[in-house]
N, C-alpha and C positions, 0 to 999 in steps of 0.2 A: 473357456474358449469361445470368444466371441468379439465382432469388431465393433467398436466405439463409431465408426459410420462405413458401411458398404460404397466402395470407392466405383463397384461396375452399377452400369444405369437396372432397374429393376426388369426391365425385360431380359436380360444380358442375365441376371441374376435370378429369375424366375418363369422365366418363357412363358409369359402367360400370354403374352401377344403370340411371337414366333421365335424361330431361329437366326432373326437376323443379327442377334449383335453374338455371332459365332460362326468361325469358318471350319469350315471340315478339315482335319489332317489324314495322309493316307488311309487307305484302308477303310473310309469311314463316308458315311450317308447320315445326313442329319434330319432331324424328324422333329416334331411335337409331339410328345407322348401325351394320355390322357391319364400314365400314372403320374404321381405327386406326394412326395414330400411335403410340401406345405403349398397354400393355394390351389389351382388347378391343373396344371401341367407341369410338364417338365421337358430335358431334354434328351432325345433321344439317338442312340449311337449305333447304327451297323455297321458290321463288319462286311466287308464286298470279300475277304476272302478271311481262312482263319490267320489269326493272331492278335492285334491289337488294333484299338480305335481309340483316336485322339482328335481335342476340337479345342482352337485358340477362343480369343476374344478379338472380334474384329476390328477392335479399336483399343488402342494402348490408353492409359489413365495416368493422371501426373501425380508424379510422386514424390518427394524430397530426400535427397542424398542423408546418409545418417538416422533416416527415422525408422523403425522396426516396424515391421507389419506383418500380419498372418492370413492366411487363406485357406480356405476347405470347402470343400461339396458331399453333398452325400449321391450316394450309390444302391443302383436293385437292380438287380435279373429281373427282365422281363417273365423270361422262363427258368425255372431253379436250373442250375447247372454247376458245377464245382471246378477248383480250379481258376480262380478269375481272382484278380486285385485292381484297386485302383488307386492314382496317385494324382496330386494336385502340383504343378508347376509357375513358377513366378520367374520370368526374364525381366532383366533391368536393361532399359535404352536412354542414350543419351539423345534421342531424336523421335518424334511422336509417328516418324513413317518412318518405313526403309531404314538399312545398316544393319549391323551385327550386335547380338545383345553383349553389351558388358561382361554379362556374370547369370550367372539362373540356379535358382536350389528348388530345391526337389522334396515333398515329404516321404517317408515313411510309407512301400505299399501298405493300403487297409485291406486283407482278405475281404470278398462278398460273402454272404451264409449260400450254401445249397439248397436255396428259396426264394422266393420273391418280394419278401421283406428289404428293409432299408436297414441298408449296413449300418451300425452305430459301434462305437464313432465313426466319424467318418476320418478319410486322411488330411493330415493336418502339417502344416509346415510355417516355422516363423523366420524370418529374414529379414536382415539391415539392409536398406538399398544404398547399393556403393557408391562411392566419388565419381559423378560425372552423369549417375541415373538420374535421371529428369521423368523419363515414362515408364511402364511395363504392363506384361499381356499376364495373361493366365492359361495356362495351358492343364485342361484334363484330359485323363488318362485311364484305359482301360485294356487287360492283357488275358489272355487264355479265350477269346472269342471264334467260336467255327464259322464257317463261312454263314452271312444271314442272320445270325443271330443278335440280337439288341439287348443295350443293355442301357439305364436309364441316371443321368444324375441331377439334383436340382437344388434348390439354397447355394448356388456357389457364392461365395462372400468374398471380399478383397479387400483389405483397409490395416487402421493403425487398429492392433490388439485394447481391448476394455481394460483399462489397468484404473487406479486409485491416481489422479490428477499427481503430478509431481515425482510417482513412483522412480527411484533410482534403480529398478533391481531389473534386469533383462525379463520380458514376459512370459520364457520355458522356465526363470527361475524362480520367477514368480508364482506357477502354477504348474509346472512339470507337466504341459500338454504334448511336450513333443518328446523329449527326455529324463531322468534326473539329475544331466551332468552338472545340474548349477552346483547343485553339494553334494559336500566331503562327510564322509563317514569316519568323522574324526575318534569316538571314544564311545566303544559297548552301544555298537549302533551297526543295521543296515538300513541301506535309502533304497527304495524303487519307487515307482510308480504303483499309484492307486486308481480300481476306477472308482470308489467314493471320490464326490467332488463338490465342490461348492460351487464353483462355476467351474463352466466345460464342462471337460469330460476327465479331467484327472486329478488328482490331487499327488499332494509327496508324501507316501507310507514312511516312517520312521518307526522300526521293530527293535525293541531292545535286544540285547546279547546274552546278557545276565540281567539280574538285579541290581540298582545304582544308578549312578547319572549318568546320563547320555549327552552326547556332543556332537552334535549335527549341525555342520555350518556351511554358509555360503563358499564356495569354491573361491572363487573372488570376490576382492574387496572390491569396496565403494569409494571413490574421493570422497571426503567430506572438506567444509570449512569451522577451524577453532572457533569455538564462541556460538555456533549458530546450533539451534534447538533441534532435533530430531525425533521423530517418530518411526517404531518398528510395531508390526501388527501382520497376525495370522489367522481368520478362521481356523480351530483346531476342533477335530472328533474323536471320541477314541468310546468301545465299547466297553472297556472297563469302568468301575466303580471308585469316586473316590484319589482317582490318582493327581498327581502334583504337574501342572506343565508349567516349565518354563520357558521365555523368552530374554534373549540378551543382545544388547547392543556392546560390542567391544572395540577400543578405539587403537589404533596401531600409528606410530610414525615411520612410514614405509614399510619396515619388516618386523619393527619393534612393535611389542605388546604396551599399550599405554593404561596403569590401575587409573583410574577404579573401571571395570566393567557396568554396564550399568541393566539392572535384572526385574523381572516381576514376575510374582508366581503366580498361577491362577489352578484353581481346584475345579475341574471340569465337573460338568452332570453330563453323565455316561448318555450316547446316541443322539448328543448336542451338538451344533456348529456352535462354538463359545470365541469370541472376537478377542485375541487375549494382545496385550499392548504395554509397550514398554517404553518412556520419554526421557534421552537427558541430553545435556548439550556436553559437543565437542570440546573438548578439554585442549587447553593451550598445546600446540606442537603436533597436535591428532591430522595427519593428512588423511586417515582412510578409516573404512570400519567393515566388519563383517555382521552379518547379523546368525545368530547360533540359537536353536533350537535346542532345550534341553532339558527334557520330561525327567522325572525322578521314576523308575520300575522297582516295582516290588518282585517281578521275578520276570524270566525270560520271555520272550516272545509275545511281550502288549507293543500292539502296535498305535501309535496318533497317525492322525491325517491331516498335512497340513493344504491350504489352499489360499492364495489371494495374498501371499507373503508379501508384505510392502513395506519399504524405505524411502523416507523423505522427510524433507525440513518441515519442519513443523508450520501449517498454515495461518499463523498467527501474523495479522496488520503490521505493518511498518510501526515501529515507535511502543507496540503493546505493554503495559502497564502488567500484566498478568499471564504468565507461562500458559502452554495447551494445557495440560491438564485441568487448572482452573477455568480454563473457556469450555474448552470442549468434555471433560469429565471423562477423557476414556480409560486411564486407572483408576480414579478414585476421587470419589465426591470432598474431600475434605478440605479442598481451597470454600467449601462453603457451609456456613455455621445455619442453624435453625433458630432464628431472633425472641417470635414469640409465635403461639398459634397455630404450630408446625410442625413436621418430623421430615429431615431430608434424606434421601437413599440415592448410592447411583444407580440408575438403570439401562438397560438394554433395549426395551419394549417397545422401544419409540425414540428417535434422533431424527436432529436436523441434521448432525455435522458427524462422521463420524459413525460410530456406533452405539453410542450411551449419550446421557445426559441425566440431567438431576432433575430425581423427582420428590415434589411438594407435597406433602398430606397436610390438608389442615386436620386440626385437632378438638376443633367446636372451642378454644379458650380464647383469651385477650381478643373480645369483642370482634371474632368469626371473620378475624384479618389475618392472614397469614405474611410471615416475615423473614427474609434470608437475608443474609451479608455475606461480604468475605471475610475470610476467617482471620487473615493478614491485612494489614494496611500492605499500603502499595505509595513507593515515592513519588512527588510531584515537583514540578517547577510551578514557583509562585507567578500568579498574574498568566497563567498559558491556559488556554481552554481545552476542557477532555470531553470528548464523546463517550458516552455508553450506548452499548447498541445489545441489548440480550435476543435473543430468540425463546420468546413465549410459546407455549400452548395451553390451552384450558381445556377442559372436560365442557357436556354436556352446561349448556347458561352461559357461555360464554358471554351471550350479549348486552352489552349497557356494563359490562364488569368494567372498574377501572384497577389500573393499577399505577404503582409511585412509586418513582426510582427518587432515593435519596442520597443524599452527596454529603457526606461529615468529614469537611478540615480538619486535620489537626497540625499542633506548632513542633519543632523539634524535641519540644517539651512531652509530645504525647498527650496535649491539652488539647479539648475539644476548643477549636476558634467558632465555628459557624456549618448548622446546617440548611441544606436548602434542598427542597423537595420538587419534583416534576411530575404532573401525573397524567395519563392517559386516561381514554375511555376507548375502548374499543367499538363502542358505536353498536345502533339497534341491528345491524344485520350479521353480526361477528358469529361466526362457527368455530369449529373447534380444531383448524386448522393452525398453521405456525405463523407468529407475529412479531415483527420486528417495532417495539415503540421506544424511538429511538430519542433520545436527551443529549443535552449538554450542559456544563457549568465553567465558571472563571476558577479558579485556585486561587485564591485572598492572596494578598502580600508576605503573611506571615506563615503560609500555610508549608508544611513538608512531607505532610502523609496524608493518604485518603481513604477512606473506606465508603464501598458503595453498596446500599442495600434495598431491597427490592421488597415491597409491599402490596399482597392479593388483598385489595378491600371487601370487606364479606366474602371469603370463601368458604366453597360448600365443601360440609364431609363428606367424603366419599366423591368426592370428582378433586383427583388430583391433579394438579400444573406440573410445568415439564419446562425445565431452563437449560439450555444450550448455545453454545458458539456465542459466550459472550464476550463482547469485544470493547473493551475499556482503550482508549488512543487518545493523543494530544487531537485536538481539533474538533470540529463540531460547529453549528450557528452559536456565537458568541457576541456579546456588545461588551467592551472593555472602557468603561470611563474614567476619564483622566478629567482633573481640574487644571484650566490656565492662568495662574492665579495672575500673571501681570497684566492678561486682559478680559477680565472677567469673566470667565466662559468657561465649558467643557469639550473637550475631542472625546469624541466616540470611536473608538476603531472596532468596526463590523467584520465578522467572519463565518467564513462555511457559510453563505448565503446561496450557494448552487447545492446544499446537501439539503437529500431530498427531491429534488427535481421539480420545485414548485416554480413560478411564474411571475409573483411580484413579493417586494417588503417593503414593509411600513417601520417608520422608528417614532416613538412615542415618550414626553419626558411624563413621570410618574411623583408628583408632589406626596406631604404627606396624607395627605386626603385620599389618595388612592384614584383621584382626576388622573386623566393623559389626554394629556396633550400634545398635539403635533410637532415635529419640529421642523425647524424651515430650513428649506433646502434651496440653489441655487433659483429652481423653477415655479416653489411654491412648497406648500407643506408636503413634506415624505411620506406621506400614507399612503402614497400607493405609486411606488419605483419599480419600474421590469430590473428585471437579476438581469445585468449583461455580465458579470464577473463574481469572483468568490470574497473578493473583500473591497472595502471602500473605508474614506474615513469622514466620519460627520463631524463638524463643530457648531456649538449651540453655544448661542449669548443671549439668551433670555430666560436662559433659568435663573433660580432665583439664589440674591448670597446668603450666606452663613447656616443655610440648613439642607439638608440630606435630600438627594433626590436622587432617582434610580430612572433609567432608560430601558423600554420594553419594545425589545427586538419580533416582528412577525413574518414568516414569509407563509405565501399561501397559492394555492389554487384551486377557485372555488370554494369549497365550504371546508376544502382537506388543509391542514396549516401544521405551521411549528409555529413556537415561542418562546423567548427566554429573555428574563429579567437581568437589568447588570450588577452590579454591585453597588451599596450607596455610596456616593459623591459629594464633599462642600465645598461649594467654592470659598476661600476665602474673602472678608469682607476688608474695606478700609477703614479708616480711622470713623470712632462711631462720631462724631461730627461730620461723615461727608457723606455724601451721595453718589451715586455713577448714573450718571446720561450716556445715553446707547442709540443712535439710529439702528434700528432692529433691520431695515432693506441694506446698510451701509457699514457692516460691524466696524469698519477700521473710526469713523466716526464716535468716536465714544469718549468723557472726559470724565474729571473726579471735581466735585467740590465741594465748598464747605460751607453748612447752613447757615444760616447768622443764628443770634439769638434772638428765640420771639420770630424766625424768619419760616418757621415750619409754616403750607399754606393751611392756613381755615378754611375749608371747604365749604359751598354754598351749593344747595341744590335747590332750586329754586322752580317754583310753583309754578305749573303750567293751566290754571283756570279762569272762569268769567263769573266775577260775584253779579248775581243778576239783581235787585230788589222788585218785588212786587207789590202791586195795588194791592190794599188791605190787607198786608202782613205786613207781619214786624220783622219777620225771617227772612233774608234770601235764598235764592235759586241758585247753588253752586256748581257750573260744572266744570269738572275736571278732568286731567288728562295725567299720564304719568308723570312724574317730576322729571326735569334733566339730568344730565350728567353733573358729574362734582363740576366745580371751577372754582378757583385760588389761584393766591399768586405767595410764591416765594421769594425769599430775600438770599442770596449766595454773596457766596465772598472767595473770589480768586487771589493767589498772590503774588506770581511771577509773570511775565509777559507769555512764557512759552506757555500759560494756564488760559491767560487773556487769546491768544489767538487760538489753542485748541475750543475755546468754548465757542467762539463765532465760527470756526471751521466747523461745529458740529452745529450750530443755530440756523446758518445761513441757508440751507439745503431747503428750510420749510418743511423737512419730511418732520412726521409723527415719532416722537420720541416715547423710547421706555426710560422710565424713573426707577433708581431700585434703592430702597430704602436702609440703613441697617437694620437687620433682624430684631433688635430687642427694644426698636420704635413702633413694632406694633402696628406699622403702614404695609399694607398689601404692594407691591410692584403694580406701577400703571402706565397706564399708554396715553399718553399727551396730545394736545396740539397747542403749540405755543406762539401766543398772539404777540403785539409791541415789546419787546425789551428795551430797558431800559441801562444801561451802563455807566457807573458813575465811580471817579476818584476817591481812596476811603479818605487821604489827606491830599491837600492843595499844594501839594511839590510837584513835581511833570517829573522829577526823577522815579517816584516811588510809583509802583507798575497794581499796589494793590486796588481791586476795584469791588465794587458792590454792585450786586445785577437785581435788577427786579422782574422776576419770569412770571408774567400771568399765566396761569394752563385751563384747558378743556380738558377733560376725560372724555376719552375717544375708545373705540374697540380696536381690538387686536389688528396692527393691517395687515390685509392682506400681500401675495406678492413674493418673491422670494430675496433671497441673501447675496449680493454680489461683494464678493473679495472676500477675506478673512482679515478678523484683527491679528493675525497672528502673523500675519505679513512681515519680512523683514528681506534687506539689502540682502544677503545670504540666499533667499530667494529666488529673489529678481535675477540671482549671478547665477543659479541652476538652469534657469529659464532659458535664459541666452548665451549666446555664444560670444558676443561680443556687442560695444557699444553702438553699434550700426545696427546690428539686430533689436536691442533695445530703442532704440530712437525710434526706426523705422516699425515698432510697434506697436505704439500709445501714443495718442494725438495730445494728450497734455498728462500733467503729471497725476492728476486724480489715476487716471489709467495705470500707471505706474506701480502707484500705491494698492488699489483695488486688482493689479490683475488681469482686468477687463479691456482685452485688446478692443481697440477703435474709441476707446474713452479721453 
């Protein structure tokens, strides 16, 4: 018995200032008492003659038609006196002043003691507020008063009852604080009220009749929806030794009983609250369900206590890869296996999510790293990115401990394809509180199952981890690389760049050298883009053909980051006699051709010094400086006209060219600057379009500067863009603009 948040302001609710936020009802003088229930005062009630004193709240609270709410105060005689109760009142208004209440209930008098002690419990009333309630007051209540006499109440509370997020079950039948009408004493069973309690003040006594199973179930069902996962869970007590409780979820289509029922036993330790929980999904046709209590008795008259009975869909992610029980462990640790290094148990002792979670012993073996997976693969879509997200705790050293979540594909074959590992460090200042170090990976092409397993590097004996609320889902920071093989290039598509809540990302290509390098973006290289969105998609035409390169995604803020590698990518190459020419500021600028023989350039780097000679030596005086860059010149050979005019469309700009080589020539990719060409007829017909060029080059550095249009440009495009050819025209000052994109060009 308790509210999730006090809906009256805290003076209202604990008079530690005054009496203002209370008006007096007949009969009644209100006071500040200097007894107290909690804090310092309280409020105080004389009677002007005998019989009863009563006090609203002088300001009505808003409240939402449909939602339940409960309220209570506690109560003392000033002076012992007998004969007296008190009751707590809730009127529902559709208007925050003035008019007539709706509707108003009422709990249950609480006799006062013939003392001056605080009654406990106190009176306690829960109510739905009706159609059309928008506000309501609180009215207490106090009866058998002689004239003069006072009598004190304080903590009055007003709000939505403390239930388990999502609970479907009404909050008296949740906890039997007001009555036991929620359940039936279906079979070799009585139901009352307990005052054992786990929270509040009551719990549901269930007393066997005889020996045998028992059958204690909700009065009324529950709507459910088919197909969706459910959880049912009771703190349970019983002072016996030894005995069998069960819990069951059973599914009905309206008045029909729908098999299978679905049950968990649990073997209590006598004068224990034991959290006992039972998970399955709604079976096709299941509109409702009751949830049924149903201890096994060895002989008459053992009574459970049940408290905090809760029903609700199971809080598992949209999209989860792995039922509750494997996230949250609260039947049974066995969605997870112990790899190496380790023994795993579920536990109780400690939860993030829930009431249990799985806990880690290392075992001092396989190199003082402890190891857990799941025990099942789990299906994937190939090329879709999953997040894992566990909730860690560690013992004592947490800090500087890393740990690695590992990601193992496999084919529908049940053949391992590829795994790929992410690891954390929990950093020098890490305690031994709960941590979320959260990953992502791609799913290969090939890939149809996943298993994901988690590694404590150096773990200590004797200080065990603790894994909970894990939460496997499509999505997560992803970079997914695609090859374009018709224009030389790779699309990146970037995602979950807003998970996490960091501030900027950087994308980086990764040769095999393990170099990264920048990639260029509209405004210059991407290392360092604010996140205004969750995805974006990059394309790069300066990687390099016919060999593997990986893109390394980072977002960060400050020194706090994520990161994730993409998968390897090749572009394909052309024919190993040609080349690809690239304006790197200009991708749609880009051609193929074909070297001559003997036309590869010989590179000269040539000597930047002053041979000095000196009087009376034979030696000179040389000084030098570092050499230049290469420079050569190659011989090409185009053969159609549409080759001839792509090659002066990409020559004429002046801008710096990239060269890319075929891969098994052995030439690195370079960045140009190309002086006079020359262009010449390979035969003396003016029909025949084939021509031979002679391109002197510089070696030049990377330029700087960013990327305007994409090669990937196409009329398809353009006809997204606009709505019509007036809109096109009146967009691009010539056709370059057109082709690039770049309105005003």
């Amino acid at each position: 018995m308790s509210v999730a948040s006090n809906l009256l302001p805290a003076n209202t609710s604990g008079i530690e200032t005054d009496t203002s936020g209370w008006t007096a009802g007949a009969n009644t003088t209100l006071s500040k008492s200097t007894r107290f229930y909690n804090g310092a005062a309280s409020l105080g009630l004389t009677a002007t003659a005998s019989g009863t004193v009563t006090a609203t709240t002088s300001a009505r609270v808003a409240v939402v038609a449909g939602q339940e709410y409960t309220a209570y105060s506690y109560w003392a005689n000033v002076a012992a006196a007998a004969g007296r109760s008190a009751t707590v009142r809730v009127d529902w208004y559709a208007a925050v002043s003035g008019g007539s209440a709706i509707s108003s209930v009422t709990s249950a008098a609480s006799a006062l003691p013939n003392a001056t002690t605080w009654a406990t419990p106190p009176p306690i009333l829960i109510g739905t507020a009706p159609v059309g309630a928008q506000y309501a007051s609180v009215t207490v209540s106090c009866t058998g008063l002689s004239a003069g006499a006072t009598v004190v109440t304080d903590q009055i509370q007003f709000g939505p009852p403390s239930v388990t997020v999502g609970n479907l079950l009404p909050y008296n039948t949740t906890g039997a604080e007001v009555s036991a009408a929620g359940w039936t004493d279906q079979t070799n069973v009585t139901i009352s009220r307990s005052a054992t309690a786990y929270e509040g003040w009551y719990g549901l006594a269930v007393t066997s009749v005889a020996a045998g199973f028992i059958d204690a179930r909700t009065s009324a069902s529950t709507p459910v929806v088919e197909g969706t996962e459910y959880v049912a869970h009771t703190w349970v007590r019983t002072a016996e030794t030894g005995l069998e409780f069960r819990i069951q979820i059973r599914w009905y289509a309206g008045a029909t009983f729908i098999e299978p029922r679905i049950s968990e036993s649990w073997t209590l330790t006598p004068d224990t609250w034991t959290r006992c929980s039972v998970i399955g999904v709604a079976p096709p046709g299941a509109t409702n369900a009751r949830i049924v209590l149903s201890p096994i008795a060895t002989a008459a008259g053992q009574t459970w206590t049940a408290d905090q009975i809760t029903f609700r869909p199971t809080p598992v992610p949209a999209g989860s890869l792995i039922p509750y029980d494997v996230q949250s462990m609260e039947v049974s640790g066995a969605g997870w296996s112990a790899v190496s290094g380790c023994t795993v148990s579920r536990t109780t002792e400690t939860a993030w999510e829930g009431a249990a979670c799985l806990r880690i012993d290392e075992t001092g073996t396989s190199g003082m790293d402890a190891t857990v997976a799941l025990s099942t693969p789990v299906p994937v879509t190939p090329r879709q990115a999953y997040q894992v997200a566990p909730m860690l705790k560690l013992g004592a050293g947490a800090a500087g401990r890393l740990f690695t979540t590992t990601y193992s594909w496999f084919n529908a074959a049940d053949e391992l394809i590829r795994s790929a590992s992410v690891t954390w460090s929990l950093g020098s200042s890490a305690g031994t509180g709960w941590y979320v170090p959260t990953t992502s990976a791609v799913a290969p092409s090939e890939a149809a199952t996943l298993i994901v397993a988690f590694r404590i590097v150096s773990s200590l004996v004797g200080q065990p981890a603790f894994l909970d609320d894990v939460q496997i889902t499509p999505g997560g920071l992803a970079a997914i690389a695609d090859a374009i093989p018709a224009r030389y290039g790779v699309s990146i598509a970037l995602q979950g760049l807003t998970t996490g809540g960091y501030t900027y990302w950087g994308l980086w290509r990764q040769g095999g050298d393990g170099a990264l390098v920048p990639i260029r973006g509209p405004l210059g290289d991407l290392s360092q883009v604010a996140i205004t969105g969750d995805t974006t998609v990059v394309e790069d035409y300066e990687a390099p053909l016919g060999v593997q390169v990986r893109y390394y995604l980072r977002t960060w803020t400050g020194e706090a980051y994520r990161s994730v590698l993409s998968d390897p990518v090749v572009i394909p190459e052309p024919a190993s006699t040609e080349i690809v020419l690239k304006d790197p500021g200009l991708p749609a600028r880009q051609t193929t051709a074909v070297v001559s023989k003997g036309g590869q350039p010989t590179w000269t780097r040539r000597a930047r010094q002053g041979v000095n000679p000196v009087r009376g030596r034979s030696r000179p005086i040389v000084i030098s400086d570092m050499r230049t860059s290469r420079e050569g010149t190659m011989t090409l050979v185009t053969e159609t006209a549409e080759d001839l005019a792509s090659m002066w469309w990409l020559l004429e700009s002046g801008n710096v060219l990239l060269i890319q080589w075929p891969s098994l020539w052995g030439e690195s990719d370079v960045y140009v600057s190309v002086g006079d060409v020359a262009e010449a007829p390979v035969v003396e017909y003016a029909e025949y379009s084939d021509r031979t060029w002679t391109v002197p080059l510089t070696e030049v550095d990377r330029p700087v500067g960013g990327a305007t249009g994409s090669a990937g440009r196409t009329w398809a495009t353009v006809l997204a863009e606009h709505v019509d050819g007036i809109d096109l025209l009146t967009s691009y000052s010539s056709w370059l603009g057109v082709y690039t994109g770049l309105e005003g060009t």
